[in-house]
N, C-alpha and C positions, 0 to 999 in steps of 0.2 A: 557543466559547472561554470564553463565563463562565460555563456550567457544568462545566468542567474546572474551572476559577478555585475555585469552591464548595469540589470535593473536595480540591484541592490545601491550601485551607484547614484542613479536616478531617481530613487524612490521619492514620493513625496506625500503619501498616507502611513507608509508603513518604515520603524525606524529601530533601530539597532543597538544596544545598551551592553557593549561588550563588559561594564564592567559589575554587571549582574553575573555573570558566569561562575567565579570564585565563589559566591556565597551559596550557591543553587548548588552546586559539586560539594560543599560543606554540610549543605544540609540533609542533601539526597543521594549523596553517594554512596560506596565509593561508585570507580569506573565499573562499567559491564565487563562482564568477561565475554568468553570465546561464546557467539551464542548458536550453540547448535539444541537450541529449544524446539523441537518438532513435537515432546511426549505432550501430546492433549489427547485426551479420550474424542473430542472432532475433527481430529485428522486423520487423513489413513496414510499409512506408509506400510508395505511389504518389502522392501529391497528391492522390488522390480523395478520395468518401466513403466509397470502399471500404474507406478506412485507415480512418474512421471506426467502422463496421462491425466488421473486425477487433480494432480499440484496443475494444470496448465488451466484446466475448466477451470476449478474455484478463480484463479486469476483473472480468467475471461469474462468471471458473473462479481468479482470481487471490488466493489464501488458503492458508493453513497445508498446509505443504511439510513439517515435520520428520517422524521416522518414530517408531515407536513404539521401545521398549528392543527391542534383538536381532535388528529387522527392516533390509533394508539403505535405503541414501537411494533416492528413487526418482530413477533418473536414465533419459535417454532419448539415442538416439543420431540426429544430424542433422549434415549439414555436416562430417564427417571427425574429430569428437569427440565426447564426451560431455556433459552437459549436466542440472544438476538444479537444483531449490528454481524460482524464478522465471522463471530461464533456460531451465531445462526445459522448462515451460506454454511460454515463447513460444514455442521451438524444435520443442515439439509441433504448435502451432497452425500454422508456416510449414511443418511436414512433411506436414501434414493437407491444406492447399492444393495443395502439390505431389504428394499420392497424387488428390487430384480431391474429395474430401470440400467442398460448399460453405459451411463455418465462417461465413461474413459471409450467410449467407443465414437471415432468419427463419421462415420455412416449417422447413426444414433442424431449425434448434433448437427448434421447438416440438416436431416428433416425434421429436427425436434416440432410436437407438436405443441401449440397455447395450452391444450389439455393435460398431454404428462406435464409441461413444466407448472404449470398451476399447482398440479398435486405435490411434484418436488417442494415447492414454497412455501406447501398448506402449511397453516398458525393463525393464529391471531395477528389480524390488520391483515396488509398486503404490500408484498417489498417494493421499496419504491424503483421506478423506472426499471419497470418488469418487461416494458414492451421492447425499450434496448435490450434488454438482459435476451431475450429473446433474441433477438434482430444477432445478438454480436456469437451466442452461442453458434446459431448455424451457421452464420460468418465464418469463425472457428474452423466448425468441421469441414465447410465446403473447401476452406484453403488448405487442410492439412491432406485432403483427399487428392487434393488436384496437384499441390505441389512438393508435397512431403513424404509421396508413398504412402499414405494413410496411420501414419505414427509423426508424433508429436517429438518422440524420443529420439528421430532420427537430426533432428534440428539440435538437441542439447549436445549430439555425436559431433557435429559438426563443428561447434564451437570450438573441441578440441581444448577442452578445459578452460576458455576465456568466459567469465561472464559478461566483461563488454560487448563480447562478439557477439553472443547467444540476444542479449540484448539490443542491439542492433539488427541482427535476423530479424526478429518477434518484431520488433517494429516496424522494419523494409515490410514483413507478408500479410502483419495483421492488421488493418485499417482502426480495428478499437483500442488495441496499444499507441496508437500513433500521438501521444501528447503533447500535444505543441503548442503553442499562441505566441501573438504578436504584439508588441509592446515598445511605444514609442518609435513604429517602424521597423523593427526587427526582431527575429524568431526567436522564441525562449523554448527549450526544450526541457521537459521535466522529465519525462517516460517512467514516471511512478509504477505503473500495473509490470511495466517487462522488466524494470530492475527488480519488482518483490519476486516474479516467477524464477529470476537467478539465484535470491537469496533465500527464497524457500526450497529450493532447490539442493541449497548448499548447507542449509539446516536439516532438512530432514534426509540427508545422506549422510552427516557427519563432516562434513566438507570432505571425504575421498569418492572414489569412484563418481558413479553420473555426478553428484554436487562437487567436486574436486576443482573449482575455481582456483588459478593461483592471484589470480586478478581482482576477487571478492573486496580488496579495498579500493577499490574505483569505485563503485559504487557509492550512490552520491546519500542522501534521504530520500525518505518517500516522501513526497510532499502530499498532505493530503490537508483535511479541518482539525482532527485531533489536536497533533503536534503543534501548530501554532498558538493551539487553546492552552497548552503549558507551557510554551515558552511566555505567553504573556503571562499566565498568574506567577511566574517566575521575572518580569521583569527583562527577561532578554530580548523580547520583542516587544512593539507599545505601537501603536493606532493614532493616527489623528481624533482629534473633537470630533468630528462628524462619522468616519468612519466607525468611530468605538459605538456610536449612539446605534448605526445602523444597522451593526453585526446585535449589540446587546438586543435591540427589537426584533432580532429575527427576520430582520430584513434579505432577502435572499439577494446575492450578487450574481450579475451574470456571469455566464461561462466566458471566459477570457475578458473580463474584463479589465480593464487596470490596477484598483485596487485589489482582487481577487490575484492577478500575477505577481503581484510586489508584496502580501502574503505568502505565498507560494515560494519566492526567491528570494526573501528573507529566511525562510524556516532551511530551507537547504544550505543557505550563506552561515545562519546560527548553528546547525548544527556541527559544521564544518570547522568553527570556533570553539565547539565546547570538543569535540576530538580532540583539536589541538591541544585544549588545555588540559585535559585526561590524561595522553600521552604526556605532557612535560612534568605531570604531577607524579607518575607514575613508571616512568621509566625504568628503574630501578628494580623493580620486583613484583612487574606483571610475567606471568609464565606463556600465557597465550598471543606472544605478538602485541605491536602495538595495538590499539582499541578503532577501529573503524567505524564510519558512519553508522551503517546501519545497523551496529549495537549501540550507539547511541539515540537512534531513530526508533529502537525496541524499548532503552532504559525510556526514554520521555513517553514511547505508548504505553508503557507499564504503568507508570506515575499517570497518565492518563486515567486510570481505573481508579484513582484516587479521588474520594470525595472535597479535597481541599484544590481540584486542581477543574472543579466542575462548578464551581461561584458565578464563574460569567459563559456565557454559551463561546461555543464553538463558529466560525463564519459558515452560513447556510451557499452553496451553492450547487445546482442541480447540475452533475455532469457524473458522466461513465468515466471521467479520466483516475477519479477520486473520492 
């Protein structure tokens, strides 16, 4: 958080409208509650650590879904409908299980072949930056092989109920969780993919047992393209002239670029003010604790699905981190 804080300081494309917050929480509230939201028909959960297992892949392949200009969305077909962006990945992962493919098994992803994953992905179009998606999967397994005794879950053990910790593991062993850049000389850290594998974690446990975080409010947002796409049609975040022109064309940013960072550390800075302002509005007679980031980071994905919040495009940029 306070090397976001830095950039946030420094920004000079991307800018800050604390006093858009009251009327967004007026219009769109109330606050989220406790969000132990795991029941989707493309998830899997058993109570094992098999779900553990599972929840760590989807993480590992869980990244930039948009398609390119003129190409179609990649969508995938499971369960009597169609299915793309995030939903897709899961919905691929629980169809993968169901054809006999063993997705939770590390052996499995260290040799994944281009062939089964191909088929894993079959739909219409083709996901983008499949050949990482590839590369990070046997990545994945080769470390959990080598260093983890071949389970993933023995890593969640280890945290000993911290999602900080758990999250700084994942980042120390997995070189694709490792989210960082550099900005104006010094290191920003986001770690988006290994904070959601804490928080999914800790939703679709209930938050006891393996998801049992006492920690889960350090967790910061996920920085990703969504979120910032509602903070602006909300006013809480706003773009320079030039920058607005180049996100609205579809202009792709590079990965770590400057503008692309000072998006990214505004939307974690923003969300970190609308928390605050939830809790002060609400103190009184919320039963589930105060309201943490990342049920804030869920209410503006939510709102995300919203046709009033899809007017102006999202920032394009090509990277595994997001």
């Amino acid at each position: 958080m306070s090397s976001a804080a830095e950039v946030v300081s420094q920004a000079a494309e991307v800018s800050f409208h604390p006093e858009m917050i009251a009327p967004a929480i007026e219009k769109w509230g109330p606050p989220p509650g406790p969000s132990f939201g795991w029941e989707h028909p493309c998830h899997f959960c058993d109570g094992t650590d098999r779900t553990v297992r599972w929840i760590f892949i989807l993480d590992v392949l869980n990244h930039c879904f948009w398609p390119d200009p003129g190409e179609p969305v990649w969508t995938v077909a499971w369960g009597g409908r169609e299915w793309s962006g995030y939903w897709g990945l899961a919905a691929s992962l629980k169809r993968a299980l169901e054809w006999g493919f063993p997705v939770t098994d590390p052996a499995w992803a260290a040799a994944v072949s281009r062939r089964d994953l191909e088929r894993i992905f079959s739909g219409r179009g083709r996901i983008p930056l499949f050949e990482k998606r590839l590369e990070n999967l046997a990545e994945a397994g080769a470390v959990i092989l080598s260093e983890l005794g071949g389970d993933v879950a023995s890593l969640v053990r280890a945290a000993s109920g911290s999602a900080v910790r758990l999250v700084r593991d994942v980042v120390a062993l997995f070189p694709s969780f490792r989210d960082e850049a550099a900005y104006r000389g010094r290191k920003v850290f986001f770690w988006k993919r290994a904070q959601i594998f804490a928080a999914d974690l800790y939703n679709a446990f209930g938050g006891k047992g393996t998801g049992g975080f006492h920690d889960i409010g350090r967790l910061t947002a996920f920085a990703d393209y969504k979120l910032p796409q509602v903070l602006r049609e909300l006013g809480i975040i706003g773009y320079g002239p030039e920058l607005s022109a180049r996100i609205d064309r579809l202009d792709a940013l590079e990965p770590g670029s400057a503008p692309g960072v000072e998006i990214r550390a505004m939307t974690v800075h923003a969300v970190e003010e609308i928390r605050k302002s939830f809790n002060r509005l609400d103190r009184s007679g919320r039963t589930g604790g105060e309201v943490t980031s990342p049920e804030v980071d869920g209410w503006l994905w939510s709102l995300g699905q919203k046709d009033e919040f899809r007017t102006r495009p999202y920032h394009r940029c090509r990277t595994i981190f997001y």
